[in-house]
C-alpha positions as CSV (number, residue, x, y, z in Angstrom):
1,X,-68.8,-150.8,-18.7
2,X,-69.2,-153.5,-21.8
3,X,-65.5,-154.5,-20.9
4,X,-65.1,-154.7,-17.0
5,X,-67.0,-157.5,-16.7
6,X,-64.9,-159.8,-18.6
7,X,-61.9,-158.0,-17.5
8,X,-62.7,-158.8,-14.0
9,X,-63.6,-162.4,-14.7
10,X,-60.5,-162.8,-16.7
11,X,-58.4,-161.7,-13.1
12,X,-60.3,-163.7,-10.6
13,X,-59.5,-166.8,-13.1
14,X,-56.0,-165.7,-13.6
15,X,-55.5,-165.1,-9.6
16,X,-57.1,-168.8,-8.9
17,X,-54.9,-170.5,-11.4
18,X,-51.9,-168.9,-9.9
19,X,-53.2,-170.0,-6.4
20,X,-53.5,-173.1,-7.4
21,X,-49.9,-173.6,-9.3
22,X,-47.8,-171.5,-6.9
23,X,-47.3,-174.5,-4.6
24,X,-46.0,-176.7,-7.1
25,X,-44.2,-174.5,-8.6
26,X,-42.4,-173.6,-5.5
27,X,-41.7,-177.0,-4.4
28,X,-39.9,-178.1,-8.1
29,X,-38.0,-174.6,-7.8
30,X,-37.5,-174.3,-4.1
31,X,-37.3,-177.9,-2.9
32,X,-37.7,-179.2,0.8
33,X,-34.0,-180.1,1.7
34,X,-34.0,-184.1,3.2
35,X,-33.1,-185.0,6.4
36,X,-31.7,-181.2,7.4
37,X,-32.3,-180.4,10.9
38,X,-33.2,-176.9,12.4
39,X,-33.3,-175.5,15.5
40,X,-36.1,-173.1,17.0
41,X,-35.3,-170.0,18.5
42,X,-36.2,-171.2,22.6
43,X,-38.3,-168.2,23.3
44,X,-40.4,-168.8,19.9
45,X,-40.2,-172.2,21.5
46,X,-41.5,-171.6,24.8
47,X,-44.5,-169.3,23.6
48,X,-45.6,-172.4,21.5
49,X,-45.5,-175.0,24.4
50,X,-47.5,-172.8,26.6
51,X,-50.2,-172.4,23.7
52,X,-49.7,-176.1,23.0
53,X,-50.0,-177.2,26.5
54,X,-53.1,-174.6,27.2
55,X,-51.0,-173.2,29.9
56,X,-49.5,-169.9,28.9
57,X,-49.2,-168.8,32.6
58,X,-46.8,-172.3,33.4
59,X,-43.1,-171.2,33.1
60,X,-41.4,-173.4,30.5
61,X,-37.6,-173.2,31.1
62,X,-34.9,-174.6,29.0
63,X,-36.7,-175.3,26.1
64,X,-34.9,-176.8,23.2
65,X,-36.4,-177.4,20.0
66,X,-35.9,-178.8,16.7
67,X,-37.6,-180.0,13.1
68,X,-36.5,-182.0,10.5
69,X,-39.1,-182.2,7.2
70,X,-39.6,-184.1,4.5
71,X,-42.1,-184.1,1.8
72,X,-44.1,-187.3,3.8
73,X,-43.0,-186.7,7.4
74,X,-42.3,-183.7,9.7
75,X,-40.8,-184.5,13.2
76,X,-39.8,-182.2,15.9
77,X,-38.1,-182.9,19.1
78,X,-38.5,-180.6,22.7
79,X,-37.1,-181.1,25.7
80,X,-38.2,-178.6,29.0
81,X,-38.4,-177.2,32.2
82,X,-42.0,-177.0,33.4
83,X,-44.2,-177.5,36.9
84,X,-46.1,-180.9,36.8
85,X,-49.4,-178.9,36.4
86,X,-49.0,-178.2,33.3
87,X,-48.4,-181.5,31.9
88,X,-50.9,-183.1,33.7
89,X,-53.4,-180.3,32.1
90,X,-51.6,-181.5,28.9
91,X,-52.2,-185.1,28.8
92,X,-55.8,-185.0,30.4
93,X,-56.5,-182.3,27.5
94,X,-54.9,-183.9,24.8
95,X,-55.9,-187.9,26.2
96,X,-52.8,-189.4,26.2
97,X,-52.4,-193.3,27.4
98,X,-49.6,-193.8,29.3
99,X,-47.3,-196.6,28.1
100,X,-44.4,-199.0,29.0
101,X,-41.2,-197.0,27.7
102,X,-39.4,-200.0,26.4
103,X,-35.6,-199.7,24.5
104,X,-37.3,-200.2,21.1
105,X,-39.7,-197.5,21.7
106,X,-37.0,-195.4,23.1
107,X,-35.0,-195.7,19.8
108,X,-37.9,-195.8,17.1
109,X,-40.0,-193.1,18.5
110,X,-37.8,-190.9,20.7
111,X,-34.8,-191.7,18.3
112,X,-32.3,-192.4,21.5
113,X,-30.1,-193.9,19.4
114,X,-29.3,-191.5,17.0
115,X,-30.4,-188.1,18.4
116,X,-30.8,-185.1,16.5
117,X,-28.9,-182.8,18.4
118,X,-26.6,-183.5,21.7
119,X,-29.1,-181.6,24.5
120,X,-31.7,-184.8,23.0
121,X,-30.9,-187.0,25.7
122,X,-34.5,-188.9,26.6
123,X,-33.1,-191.9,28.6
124,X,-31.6,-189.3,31.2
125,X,-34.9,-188.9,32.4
126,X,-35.1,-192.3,33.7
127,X,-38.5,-193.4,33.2
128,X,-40.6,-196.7,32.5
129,X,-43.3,-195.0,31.2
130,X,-44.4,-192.7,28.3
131,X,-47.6,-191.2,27.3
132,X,-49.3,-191.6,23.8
133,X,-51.6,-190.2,21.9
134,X,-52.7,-187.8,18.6
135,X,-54.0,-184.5,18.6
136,X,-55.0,-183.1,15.0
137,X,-53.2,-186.2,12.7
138,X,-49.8,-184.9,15.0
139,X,-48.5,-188.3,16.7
140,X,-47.3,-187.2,20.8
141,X,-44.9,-188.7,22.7
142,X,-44.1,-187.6,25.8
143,X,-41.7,-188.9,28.5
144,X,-41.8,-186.8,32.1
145,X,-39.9,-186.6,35.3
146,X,-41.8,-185.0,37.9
147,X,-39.3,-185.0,40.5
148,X,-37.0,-182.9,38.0
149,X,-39.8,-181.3,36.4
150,X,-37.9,-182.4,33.1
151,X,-39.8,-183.4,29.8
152,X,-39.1,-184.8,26.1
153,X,-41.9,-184.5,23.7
154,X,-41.4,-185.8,20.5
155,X,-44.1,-185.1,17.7
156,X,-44.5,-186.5,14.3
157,X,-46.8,-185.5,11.4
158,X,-46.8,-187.9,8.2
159,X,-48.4,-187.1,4.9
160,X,-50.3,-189.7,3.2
161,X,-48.3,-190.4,-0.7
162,X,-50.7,-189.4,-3.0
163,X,-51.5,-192.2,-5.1
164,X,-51.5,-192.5,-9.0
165,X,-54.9,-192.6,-10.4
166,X,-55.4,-194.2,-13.8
């Protein structure tokens, strides 16, 4: 009885201080590959937009998905298939502003330039406008046809550098 005090002490410090290191540990072992792009299996895809775009009834058809991650930035590109409804519900939820889709946005944030995989093809859905916004530190963009029911959502997450304290 003396003993399991100290004994149990001695673990929950132990477990902490692996808690704590496992992370970096990982990361100088295991590092995050640059600029290596992966796709998402659609159907994983699809369940996420529906929970994403609070409308897990709405049908989202040819999904397509991708991430690329860094240690400071994580982007991922969708494009879809899904009933004006549901993105409506989207960017009310979500309050996106709706913007002027100009070429410089159309390479800097949807990457039209240099897409990250050939079914990323954002200018094909011929639009002047885009919608804006962040939800949770994730930057949105989203361009939408409604007469194709076609969308490209582009979302971006950047880490702030930690800085040096002296």
């Amino acid at each position: 009885m003396k003993y399991i005090l100290p004994f149990v002490m001695a673990m929950t410090i132990l477990a902490g201080i692996t808690l704590a290191a496992t992370p970096h540990l990982l990361d100088y072992f295991f590092p995050i590959k640059e600029n290596v792009i992966r796709d998402a299996d659609s159907e994983a895809a699809e369940d996420a937009l529906g929970r994403w775009f609070l409308s897990p009834d709405a049908n989202f058809m040819k999904v397509e998905a991708a991430r690329q991650q860094s240690k400071i930035r994580s982007t991922s590109w969708f494009v879809f298939q899904v009933k004006r409804k549901a993105v409506e519900r989207f960017i009310t939820a979500k309050k996106l502003e709706q913007l002027e889709l100009t070429d410089n946005i159309l390479n800097t944030v949807f990457y039209a330039n240099s897409p990250p995989r050939a079914w990323w093809q954002p200018t094909a859905l011929t639009r002047s406008s885009y919608f804006q916004g962040v939800d949770q530190g994730r930057k949105l963009a989203l361009i939408y046809n409604a007469e194709t029911k076609q969308g490209a959502l582009v979302t971006t997450i950047t880490q702030k550098p930690v800085e040096n304290r002296q």
